[in-house]
Gaussian input, Z-matrix of N, CA and C with variables (Angstrom, degrees):
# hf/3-21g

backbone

0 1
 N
 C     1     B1
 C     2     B2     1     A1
 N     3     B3     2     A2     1     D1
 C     4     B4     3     A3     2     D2
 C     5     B5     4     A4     3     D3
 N     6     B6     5     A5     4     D4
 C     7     B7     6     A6     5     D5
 C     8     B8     7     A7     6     D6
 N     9     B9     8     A8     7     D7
 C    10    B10     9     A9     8     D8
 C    11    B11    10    A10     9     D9
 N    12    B12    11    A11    10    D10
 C    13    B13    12    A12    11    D11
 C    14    B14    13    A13    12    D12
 N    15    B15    14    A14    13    D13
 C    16    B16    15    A15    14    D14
 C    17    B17    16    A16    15    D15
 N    18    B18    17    A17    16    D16
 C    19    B19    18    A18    17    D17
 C    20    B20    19    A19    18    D18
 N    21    B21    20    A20    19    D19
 C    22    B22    21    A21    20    D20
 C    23    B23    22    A22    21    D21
 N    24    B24    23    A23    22    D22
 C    25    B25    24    A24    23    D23
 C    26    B26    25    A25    24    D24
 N    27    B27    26    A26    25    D25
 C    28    B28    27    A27    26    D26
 C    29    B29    28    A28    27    D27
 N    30    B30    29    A29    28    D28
 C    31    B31    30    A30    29    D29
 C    32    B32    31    A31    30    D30
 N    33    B33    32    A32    31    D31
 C    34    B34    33    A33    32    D32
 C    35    B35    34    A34    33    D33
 N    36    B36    35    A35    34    D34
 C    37    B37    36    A36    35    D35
 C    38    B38    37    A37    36    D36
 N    39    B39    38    A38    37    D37
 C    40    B40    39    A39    38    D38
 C    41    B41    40    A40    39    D39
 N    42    B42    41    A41    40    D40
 C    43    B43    42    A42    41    D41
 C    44    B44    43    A43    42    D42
 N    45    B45    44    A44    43    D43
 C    46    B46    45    A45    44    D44
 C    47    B47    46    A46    45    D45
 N    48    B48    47    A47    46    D46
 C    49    B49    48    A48    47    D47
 C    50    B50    49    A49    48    D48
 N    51    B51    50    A50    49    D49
 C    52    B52    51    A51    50    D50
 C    53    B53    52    A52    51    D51
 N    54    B54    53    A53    52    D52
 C    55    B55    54    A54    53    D53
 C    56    B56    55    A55    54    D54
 N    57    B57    56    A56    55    D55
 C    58    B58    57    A57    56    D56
 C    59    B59    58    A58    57    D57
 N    60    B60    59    A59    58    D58
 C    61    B61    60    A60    59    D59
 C    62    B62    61    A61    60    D60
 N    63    B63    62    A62    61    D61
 C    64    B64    63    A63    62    D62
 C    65    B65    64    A64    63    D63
 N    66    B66    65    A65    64    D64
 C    67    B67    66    A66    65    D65
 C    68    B68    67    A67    66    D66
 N    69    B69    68    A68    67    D67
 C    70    B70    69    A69    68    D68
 C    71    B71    70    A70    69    D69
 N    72    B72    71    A71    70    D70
 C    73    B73    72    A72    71    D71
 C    74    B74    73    A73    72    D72
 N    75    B75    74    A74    73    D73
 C    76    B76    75    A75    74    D74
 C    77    B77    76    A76    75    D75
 N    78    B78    77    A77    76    D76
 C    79    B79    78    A78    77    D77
 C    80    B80    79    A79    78    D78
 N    81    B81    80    A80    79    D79
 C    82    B82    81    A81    80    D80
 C    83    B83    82    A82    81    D81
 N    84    B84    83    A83    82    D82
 C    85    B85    84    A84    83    D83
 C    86    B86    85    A85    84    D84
 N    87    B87    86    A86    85    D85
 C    88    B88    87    A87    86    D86
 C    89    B89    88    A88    87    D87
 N    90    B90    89    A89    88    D88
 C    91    B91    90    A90    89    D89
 C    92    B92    91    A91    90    D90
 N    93    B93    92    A92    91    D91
 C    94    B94    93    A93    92    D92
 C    95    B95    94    A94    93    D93
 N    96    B96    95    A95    94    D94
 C    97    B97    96    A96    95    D95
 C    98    B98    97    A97    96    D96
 N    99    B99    98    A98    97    D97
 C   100   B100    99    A99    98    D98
 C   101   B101   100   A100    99    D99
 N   102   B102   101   A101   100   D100
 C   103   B103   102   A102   101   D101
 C   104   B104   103   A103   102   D102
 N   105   B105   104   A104   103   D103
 C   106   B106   105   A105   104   D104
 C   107   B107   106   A106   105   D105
 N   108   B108   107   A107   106   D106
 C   109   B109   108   A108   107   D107
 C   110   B110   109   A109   108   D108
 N   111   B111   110   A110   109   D109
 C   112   B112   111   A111   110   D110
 C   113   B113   112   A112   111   D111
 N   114   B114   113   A113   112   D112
 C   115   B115   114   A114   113   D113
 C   116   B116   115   A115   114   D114
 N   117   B117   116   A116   115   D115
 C   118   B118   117   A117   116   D116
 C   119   B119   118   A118   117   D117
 N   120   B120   119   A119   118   D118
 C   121   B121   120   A120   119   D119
 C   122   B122   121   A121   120   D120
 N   123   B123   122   A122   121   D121
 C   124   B124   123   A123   122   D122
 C   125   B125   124   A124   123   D123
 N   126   B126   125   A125   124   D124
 C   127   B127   126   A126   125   D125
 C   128   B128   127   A127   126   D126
 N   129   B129   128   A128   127   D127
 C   130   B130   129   A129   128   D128
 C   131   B131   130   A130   129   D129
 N   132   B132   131   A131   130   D130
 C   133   B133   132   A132   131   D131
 C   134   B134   133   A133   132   D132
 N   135   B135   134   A134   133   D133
 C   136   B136   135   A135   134   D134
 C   137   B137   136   A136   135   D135
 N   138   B138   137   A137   136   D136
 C   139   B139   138   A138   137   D137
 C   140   B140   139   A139   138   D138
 N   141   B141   140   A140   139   D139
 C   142   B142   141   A141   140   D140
 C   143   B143   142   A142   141   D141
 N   144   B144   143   A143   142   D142
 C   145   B145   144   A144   143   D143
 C   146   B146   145   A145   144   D144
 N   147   B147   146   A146   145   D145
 C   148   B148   147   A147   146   D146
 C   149   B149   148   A148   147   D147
 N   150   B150   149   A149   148   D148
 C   151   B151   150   A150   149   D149
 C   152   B152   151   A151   150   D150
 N   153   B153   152   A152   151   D151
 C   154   B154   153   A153   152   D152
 C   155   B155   154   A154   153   D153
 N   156   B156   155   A155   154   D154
 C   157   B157   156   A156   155   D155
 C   158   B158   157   A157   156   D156
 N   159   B159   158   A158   157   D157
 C   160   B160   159   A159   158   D158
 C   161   B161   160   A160   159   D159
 N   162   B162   161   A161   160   D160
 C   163   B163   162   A162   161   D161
 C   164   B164   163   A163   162   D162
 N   165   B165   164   A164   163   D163
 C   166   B166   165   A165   164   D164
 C   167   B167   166   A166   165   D165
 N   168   B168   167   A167   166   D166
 C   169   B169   168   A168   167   D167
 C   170   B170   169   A169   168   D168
 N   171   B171   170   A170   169   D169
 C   172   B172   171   A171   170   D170
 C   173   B173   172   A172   171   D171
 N   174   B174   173   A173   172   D172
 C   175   B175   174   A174   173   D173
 C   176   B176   175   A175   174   D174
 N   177   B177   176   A176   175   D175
 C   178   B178   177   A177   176   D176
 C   179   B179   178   A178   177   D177
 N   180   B180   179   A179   178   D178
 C   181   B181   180   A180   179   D179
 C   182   B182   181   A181   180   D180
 N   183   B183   182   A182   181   D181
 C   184   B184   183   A183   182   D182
 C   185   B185   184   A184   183   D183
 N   186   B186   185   A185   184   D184
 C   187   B187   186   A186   185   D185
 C   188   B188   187   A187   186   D186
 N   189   B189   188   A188   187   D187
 C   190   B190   189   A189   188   D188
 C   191   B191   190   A190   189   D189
 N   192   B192   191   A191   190   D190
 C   193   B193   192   A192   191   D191
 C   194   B194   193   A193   192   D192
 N   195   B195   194   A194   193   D193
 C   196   B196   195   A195   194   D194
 C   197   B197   196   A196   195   D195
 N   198   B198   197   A197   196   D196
 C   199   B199   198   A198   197   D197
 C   200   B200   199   A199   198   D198
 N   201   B201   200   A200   199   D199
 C   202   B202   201   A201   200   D200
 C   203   B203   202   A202   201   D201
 N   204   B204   203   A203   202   D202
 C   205   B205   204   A204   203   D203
 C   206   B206   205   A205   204   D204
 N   207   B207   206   A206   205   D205
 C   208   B208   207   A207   206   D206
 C   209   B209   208   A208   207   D207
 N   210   B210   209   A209   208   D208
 C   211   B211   210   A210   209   D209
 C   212   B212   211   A211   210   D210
 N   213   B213   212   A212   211   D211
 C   214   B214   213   A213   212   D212
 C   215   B215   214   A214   213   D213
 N   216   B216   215   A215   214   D214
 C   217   B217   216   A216   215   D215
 C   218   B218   217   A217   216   D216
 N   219   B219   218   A218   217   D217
 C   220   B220   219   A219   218   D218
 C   221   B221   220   A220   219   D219
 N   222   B222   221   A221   220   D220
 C   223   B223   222   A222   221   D221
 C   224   B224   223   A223   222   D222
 N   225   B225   224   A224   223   D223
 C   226   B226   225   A225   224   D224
 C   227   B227   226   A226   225   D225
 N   228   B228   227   A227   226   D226
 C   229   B229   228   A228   227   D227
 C   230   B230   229   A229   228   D228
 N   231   B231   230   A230   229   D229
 C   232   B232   231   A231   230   D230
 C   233   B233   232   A232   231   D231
 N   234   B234   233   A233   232   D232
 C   235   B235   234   A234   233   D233
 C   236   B236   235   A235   234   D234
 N   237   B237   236   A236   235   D235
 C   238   B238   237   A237   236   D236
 C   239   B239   238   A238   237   D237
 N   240   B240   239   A239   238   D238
 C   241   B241   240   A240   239   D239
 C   242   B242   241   A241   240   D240
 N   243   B243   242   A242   241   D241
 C   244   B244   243   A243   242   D242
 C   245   B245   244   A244   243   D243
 N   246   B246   245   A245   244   D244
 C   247   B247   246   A246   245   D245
 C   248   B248   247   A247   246   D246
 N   249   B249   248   A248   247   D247
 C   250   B250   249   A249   248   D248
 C   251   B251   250   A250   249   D249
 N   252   B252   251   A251   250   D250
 C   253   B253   252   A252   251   D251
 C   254   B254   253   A253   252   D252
 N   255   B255   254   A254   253   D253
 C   256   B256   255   A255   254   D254
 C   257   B257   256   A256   255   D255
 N   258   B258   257   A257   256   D256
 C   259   B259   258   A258   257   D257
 C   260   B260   259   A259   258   D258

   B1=1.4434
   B2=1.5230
   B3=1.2400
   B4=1.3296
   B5=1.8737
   B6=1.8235
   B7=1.3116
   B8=1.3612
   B9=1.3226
   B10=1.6806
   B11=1.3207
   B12=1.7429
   B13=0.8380
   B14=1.6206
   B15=1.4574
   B16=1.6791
   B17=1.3685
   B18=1.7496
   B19=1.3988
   B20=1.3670
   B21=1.3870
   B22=1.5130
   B23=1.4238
   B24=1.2481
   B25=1.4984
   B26=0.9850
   B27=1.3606
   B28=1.6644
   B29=2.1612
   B30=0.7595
   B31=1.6745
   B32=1.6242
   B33=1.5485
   B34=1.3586
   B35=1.1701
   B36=1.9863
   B37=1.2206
   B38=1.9466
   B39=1.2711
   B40=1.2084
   B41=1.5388
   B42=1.4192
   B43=1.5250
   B44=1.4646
   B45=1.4590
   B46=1.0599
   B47=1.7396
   B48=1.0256
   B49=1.6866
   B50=2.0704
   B51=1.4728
   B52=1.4277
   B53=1.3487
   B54=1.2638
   B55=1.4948
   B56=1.9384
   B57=1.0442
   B58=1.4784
   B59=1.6617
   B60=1.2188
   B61=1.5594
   B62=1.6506
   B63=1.5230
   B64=1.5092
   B65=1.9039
   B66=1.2049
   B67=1.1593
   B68=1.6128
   B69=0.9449
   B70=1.3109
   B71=1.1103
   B72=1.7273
   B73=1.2317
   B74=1.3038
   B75=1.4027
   B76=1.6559
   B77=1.6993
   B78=1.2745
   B79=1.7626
   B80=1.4464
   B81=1.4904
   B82=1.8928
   B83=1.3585
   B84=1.2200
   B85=1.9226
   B86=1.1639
   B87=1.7135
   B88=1.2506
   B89=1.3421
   B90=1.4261
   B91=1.7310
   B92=1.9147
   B93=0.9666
   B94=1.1849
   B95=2.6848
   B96=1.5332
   B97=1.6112
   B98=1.2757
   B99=1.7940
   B100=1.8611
   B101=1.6051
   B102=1.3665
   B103=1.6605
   B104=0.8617
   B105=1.1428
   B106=1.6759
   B107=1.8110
   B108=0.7225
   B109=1.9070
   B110=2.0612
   B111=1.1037
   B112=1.4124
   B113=1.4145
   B114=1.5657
   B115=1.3934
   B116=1.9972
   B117=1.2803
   B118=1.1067
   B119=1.9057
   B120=1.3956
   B121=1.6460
   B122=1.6709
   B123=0.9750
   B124=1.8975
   B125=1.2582
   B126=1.1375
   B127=1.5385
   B128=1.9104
   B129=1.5103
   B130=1.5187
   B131=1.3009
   B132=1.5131
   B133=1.4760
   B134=1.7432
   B135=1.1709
   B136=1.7297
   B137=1.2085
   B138=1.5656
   B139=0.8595
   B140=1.5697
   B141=1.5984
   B142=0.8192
   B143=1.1847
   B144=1.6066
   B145=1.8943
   B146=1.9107
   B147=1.3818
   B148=1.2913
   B149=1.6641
   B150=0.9775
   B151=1.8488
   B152=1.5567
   B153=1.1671
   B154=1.4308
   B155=1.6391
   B156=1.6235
   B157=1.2012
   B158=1.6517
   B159=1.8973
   B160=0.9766
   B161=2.0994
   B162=1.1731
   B163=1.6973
   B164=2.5210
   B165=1.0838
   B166=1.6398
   B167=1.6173
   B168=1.2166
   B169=1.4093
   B170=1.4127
   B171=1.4127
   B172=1.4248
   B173=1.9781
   B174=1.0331
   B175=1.4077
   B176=2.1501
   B177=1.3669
   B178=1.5987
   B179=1.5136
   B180=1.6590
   B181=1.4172
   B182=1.4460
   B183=1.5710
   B184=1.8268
   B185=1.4241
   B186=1.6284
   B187=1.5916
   B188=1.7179
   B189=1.4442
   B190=1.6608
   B191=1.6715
   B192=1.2483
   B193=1.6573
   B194=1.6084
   B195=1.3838
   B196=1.4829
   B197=1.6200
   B198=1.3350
   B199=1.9672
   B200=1.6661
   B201=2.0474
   B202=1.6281
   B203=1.4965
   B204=1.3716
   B205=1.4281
   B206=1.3191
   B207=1.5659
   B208=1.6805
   B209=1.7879
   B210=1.0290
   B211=1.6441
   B212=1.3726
   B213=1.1903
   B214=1.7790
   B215=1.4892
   B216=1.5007
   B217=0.9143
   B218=1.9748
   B219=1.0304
   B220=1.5296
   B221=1.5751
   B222=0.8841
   B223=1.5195
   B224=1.2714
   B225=1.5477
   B226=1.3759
   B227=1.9100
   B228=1.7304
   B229=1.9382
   B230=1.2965
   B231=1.9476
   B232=0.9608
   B233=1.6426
   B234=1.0905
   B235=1.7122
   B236=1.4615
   B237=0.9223
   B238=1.3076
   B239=1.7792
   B240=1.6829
   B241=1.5079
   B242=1.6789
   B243=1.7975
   B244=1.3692
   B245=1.2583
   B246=1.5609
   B247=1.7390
   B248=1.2630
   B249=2.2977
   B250=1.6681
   B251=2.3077
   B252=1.4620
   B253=0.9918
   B254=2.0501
   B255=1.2656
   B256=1.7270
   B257=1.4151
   B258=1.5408
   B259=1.4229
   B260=1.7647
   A1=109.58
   A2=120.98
   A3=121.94
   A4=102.73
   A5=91.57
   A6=95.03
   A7=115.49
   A8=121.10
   A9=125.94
   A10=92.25
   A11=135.95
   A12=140.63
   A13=149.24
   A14=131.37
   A15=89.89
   A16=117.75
   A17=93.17
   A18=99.69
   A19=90.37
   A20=126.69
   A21=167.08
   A22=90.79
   A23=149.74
   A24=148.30
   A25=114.33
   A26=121.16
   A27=137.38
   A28=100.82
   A29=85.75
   A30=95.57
   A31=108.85
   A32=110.52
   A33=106.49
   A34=147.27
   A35=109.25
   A36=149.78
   A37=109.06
   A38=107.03
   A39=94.36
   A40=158.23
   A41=115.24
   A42=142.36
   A43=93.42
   A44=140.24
   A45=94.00
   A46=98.99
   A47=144.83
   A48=140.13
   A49=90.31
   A50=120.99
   A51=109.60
   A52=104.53
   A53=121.79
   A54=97.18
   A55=92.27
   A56=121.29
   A57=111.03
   A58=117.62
   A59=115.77
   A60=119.58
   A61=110.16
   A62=90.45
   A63=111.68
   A64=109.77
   A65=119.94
   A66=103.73
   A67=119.57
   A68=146.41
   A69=157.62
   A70=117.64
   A71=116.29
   A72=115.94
   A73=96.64
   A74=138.59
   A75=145.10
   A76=101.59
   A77=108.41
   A78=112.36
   A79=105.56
   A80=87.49
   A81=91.70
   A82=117.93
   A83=131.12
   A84=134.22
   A85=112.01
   A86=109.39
   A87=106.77
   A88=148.41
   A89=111.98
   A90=128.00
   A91=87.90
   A92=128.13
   A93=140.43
   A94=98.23
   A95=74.17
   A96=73.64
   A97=120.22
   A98=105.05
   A99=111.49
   A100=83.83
   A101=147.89
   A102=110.39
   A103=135.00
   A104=136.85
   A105=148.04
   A106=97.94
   A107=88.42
   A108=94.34
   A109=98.74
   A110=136.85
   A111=122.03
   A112=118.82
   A113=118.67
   A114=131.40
   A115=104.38
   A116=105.79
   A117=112.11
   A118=130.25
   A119=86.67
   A120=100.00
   A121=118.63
   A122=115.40
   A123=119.70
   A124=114.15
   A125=115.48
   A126=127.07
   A127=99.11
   A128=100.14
   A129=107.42
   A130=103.31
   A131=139.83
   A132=152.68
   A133=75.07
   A134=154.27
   A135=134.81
   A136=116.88
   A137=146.44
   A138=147.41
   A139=94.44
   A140=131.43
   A141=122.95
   A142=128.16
   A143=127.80
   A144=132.17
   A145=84.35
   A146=96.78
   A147=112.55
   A148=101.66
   A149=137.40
   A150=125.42
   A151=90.94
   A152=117.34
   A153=105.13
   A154=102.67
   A155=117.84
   A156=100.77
   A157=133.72
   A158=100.88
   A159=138.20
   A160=114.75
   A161=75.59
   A162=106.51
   A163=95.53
   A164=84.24
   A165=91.39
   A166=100.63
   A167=117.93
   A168=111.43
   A169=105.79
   A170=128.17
   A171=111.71
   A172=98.96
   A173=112.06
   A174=127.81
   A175=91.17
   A176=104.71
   A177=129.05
   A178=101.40
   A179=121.68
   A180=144.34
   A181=103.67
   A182=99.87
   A183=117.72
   A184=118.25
   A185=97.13
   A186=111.06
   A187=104.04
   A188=108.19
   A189=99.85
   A190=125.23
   A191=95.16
   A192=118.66
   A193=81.32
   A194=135.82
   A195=148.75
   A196=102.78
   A197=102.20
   A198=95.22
   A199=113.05
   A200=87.22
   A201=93.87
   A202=101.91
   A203=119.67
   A204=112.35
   A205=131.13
   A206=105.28
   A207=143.29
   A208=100.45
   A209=96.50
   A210=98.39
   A211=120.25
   A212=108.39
   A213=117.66
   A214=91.79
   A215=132.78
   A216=117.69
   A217=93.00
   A218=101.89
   A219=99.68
   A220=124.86
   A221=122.46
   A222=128.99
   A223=102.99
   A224=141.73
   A225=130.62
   A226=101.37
   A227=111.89
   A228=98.00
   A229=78.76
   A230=145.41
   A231=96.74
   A232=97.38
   A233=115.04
   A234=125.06
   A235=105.10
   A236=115.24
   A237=126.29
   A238=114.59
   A239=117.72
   A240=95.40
   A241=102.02
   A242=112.47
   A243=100.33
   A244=124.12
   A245=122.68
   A246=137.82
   A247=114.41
   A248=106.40
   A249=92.02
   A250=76.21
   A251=119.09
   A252=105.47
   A253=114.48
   A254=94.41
   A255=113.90
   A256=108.73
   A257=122.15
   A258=90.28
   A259=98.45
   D1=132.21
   D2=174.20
   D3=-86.50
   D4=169.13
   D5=-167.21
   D6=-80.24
   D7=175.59
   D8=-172.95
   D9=-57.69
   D10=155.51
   D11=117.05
   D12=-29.48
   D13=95.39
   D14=171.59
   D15=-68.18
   D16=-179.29
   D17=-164.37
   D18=-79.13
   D19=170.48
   D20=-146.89
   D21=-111.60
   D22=-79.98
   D23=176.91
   D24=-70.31
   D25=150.26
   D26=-178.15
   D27=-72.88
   D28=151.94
   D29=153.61
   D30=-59.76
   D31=142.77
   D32=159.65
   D33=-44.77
   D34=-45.29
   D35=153.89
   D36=-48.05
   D37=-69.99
   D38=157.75
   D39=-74.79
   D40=23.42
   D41=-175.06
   D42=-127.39
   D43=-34.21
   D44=174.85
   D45=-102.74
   D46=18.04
   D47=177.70
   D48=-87.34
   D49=-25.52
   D50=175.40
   D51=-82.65
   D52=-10.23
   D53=-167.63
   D54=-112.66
   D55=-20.23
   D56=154.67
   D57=-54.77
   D58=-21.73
   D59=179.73
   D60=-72.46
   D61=-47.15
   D62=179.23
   D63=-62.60
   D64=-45.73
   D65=170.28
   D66=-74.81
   D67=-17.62
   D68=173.69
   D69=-72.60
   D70=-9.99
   D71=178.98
   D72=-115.07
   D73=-9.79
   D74=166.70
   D75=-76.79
   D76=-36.70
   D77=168.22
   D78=-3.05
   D79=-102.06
   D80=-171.14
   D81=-75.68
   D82=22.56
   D83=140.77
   D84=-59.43
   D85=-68.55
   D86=171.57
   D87=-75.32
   D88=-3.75
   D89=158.17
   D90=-76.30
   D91=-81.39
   D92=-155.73
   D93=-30.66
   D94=-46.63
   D95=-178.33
   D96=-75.55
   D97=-25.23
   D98=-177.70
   D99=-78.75
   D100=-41.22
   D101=175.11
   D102=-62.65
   D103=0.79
   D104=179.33
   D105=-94.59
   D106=-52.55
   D107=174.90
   D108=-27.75
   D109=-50.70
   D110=176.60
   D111=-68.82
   D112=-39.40
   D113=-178.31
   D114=-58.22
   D115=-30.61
   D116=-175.96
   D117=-102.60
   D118=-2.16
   D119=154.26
   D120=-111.43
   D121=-9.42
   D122=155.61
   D123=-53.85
   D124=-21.31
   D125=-162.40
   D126=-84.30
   D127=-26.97
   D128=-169.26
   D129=-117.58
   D130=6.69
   D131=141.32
   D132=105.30
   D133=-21.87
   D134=-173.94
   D135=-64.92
   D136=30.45
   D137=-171.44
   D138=-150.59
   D139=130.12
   D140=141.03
   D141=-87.52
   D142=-168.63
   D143=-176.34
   D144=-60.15
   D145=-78.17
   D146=-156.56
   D147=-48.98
   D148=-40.05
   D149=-175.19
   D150=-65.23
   D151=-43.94
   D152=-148.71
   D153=-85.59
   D154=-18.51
   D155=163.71
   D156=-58.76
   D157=-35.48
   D158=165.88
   D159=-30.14
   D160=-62.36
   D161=-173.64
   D162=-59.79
   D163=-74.99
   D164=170.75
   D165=-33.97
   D166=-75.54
   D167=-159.10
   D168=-54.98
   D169=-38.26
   D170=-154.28
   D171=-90.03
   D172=-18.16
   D173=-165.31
   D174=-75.15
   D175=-46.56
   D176=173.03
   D177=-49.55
   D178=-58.00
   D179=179.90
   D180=-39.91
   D181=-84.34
   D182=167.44
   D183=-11.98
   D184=-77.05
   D185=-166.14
   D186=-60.64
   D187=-30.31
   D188=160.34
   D189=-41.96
   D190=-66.21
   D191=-163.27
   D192=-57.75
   D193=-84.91
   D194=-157.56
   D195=-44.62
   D196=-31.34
   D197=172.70
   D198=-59.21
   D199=-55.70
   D200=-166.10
   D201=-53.40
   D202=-53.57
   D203=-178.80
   D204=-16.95
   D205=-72.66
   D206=171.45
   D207=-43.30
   D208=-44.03
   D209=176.71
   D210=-67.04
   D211=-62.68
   D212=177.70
   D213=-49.40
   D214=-50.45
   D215=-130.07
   D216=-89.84
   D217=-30.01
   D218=168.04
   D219=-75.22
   D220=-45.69
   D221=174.93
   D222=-71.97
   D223=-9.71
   D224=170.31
   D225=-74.75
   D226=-14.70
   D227=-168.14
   D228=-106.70
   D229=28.14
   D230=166.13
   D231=-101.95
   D232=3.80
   D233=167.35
   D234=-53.36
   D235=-46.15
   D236=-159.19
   D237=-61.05
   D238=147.73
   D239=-163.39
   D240=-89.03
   D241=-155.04
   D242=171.48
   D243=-53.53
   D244=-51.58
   D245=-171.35
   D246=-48.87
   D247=-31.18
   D248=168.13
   D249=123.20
   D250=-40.10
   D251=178.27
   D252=-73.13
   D253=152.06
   D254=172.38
   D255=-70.45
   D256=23.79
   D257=-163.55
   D258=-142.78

């Protein structure tokens, strides 16, 4: 007899805790590319110093909040038992 199979699909619980990993690791790509976004409208005078400092900080702000998120939101399934329940 050969051995049990696993199953073919992920757990629910576990498909989306990989793809929270997966965005958290695009994190700083995509902050990294929204800062270039001012360097690259100077080039066309539509950006002034001051918007575009503007623009940095709050984009800086964001990628804060979207970490903590990503964080809670991963370290809350590692609470979690094998079956997927917290308890």
């Amino acid at each position: 007899m050969s051995a049990p199979r696993e199953p073919l699909f992920l757990a629910r619980q576990n498909y989306r805790r990989r793809r929270l990993a997966d965005a958290a690791r695009l994190l700083p790509v995509l902050g990294g590319l929204l800062f270039l976004l001012p360097i690259l409208g100077t080039s066309t005078g539509a950006i002034t110093t001051a918007g575009g400092g503007l623009f940095v900080f709050s984009v800086w702000v964001a990628l804060i909040v979207v970490a903590a998120f990503l964080a809670r939101r991963l370290t809350a399934g590692d609470n979690a038992g094998p079956d997927g329940d917290s308890g």
